[in-house]
ZAKOLTOR-556396 format. One record per residue (C-alpha): y, x, z; residue in three letters. Coordinates in steps of 0.25 Angstrom, whole numbers, always signed. Each point is the difference from the previous one (the first is absolute). Layout:
<node v="Y" u="X" w="Z" r="ALA"/>
...
***
This chain:
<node v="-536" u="-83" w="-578" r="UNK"/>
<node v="-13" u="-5" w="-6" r="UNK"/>
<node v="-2" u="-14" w="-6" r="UNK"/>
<node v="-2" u="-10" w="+8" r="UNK"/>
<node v="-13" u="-5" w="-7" r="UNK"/>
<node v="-7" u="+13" w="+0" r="UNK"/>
<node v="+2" u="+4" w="+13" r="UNK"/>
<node v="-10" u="+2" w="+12" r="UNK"/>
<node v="+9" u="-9" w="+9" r="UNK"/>
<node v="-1" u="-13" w="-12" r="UNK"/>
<node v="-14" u="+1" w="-1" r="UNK"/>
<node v="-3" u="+0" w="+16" r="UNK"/>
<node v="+10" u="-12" w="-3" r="UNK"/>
<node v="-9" u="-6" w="-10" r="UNK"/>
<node v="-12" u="+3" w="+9" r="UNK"/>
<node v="+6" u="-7" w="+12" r="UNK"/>
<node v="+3" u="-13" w="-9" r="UNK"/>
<node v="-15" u="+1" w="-7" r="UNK"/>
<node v="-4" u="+3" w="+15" r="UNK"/>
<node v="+5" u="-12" w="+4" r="UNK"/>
<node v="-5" u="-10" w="-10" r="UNK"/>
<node v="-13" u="+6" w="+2" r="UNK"/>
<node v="+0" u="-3" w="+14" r="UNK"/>
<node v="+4" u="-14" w="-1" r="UNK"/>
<node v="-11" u="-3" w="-11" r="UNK"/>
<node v="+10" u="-3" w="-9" r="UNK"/>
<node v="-5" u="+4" w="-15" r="UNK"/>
<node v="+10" u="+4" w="-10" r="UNK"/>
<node v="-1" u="-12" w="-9" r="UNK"/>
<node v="+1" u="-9" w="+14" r="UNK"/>
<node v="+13" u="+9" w="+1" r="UNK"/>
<node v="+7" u="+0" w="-13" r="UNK"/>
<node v="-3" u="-15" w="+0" r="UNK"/>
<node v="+7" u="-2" w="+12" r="UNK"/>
<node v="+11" u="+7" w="-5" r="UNK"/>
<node v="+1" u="-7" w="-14" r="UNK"/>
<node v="-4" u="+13" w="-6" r="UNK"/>
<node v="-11" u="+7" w="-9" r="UNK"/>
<node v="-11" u="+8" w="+6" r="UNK"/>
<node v="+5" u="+12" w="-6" r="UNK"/>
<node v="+13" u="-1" w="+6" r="UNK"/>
<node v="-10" u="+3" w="+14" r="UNK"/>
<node v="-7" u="+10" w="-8" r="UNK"/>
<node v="+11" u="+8" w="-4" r="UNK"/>
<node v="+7" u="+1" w="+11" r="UNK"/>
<node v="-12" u="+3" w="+7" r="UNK"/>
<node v="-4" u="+10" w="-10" r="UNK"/>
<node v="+13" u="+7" w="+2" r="UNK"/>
<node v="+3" u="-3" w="-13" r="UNK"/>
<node v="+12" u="-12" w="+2" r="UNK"/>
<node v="+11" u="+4" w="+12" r="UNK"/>
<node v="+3" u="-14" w="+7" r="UNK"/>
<node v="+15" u="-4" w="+7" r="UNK"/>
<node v="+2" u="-3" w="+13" r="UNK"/>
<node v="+2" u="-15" w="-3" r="UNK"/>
<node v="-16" u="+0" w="-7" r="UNK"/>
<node v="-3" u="+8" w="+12" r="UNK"/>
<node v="+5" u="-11" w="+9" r="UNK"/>
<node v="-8" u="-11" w="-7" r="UNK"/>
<node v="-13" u="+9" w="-1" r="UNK"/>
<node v="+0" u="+3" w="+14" r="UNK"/>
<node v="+1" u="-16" w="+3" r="UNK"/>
<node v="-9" u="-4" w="-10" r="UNK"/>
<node v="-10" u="+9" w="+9" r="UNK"/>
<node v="+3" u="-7" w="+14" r="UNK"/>
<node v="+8" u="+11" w="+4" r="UNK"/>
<node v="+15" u="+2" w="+5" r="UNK"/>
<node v="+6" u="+9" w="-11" r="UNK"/>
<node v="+11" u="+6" w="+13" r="UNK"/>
<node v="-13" u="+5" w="+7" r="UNK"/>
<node v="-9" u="+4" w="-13" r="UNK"/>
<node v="+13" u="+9" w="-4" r="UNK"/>
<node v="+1" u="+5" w="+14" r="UNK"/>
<node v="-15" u="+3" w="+1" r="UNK"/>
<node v="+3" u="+8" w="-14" r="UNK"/>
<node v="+14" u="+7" w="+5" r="UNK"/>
<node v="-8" u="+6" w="+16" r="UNK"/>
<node v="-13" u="+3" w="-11" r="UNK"/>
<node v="-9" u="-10" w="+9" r="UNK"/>
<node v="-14" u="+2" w="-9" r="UNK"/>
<node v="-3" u="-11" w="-8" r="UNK"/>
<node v="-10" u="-11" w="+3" r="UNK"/>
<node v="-12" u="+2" w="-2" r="UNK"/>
<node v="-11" u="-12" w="-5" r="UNK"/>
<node v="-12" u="-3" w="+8" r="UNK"/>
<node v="-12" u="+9" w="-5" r="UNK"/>
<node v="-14" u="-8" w="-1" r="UNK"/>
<node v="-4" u="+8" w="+13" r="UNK"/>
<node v="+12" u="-6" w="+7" r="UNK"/>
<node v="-3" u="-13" w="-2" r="UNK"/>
***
């Protein structure tokens, strides 16, 4: 079995949770903030660079606006990730 942080099914995990601050407007220093965290902690795991637990992924998926059961859910049925209003969209 492949590592975790490398594999194709982590990083359309870290897509989904880089997705989804995106869509809610949510900069990464806004985020790390929120979490009592530096920006590079957002930027690594976004980068693929840092794996995050379950429990950082509870509080990232709140910190968003989001209910972590149904972000995880959307993730485990491979729902697409949202997507952020284009300037022709708006």
């Amino acid at each position: 079995m492949q590592k975790s942080l490398k594999s194709a099914e982590y990083a359309r995990f870290v897509e989904l949770l880089a997705a989804t601050r995106d869509a809610a407007g949510i900069k990464q220093q806004a985020l790390a903030k929120a979490l009592g965290r530096q920006q590079s902690f957002i930027a690594k795991y976004e980068g693929g660079e840092r794996r995050i637990d379950v429990i950082e992924f509870i509080a990232i998926a709140r910190a968003l606006g989001t209910d972590p059961v149904k972000l995880f859910r959307d993730f485990v049925t491979r729902k697409p990730a949202p997507r952020t209003m284009t300037n022709k969209q708006k």
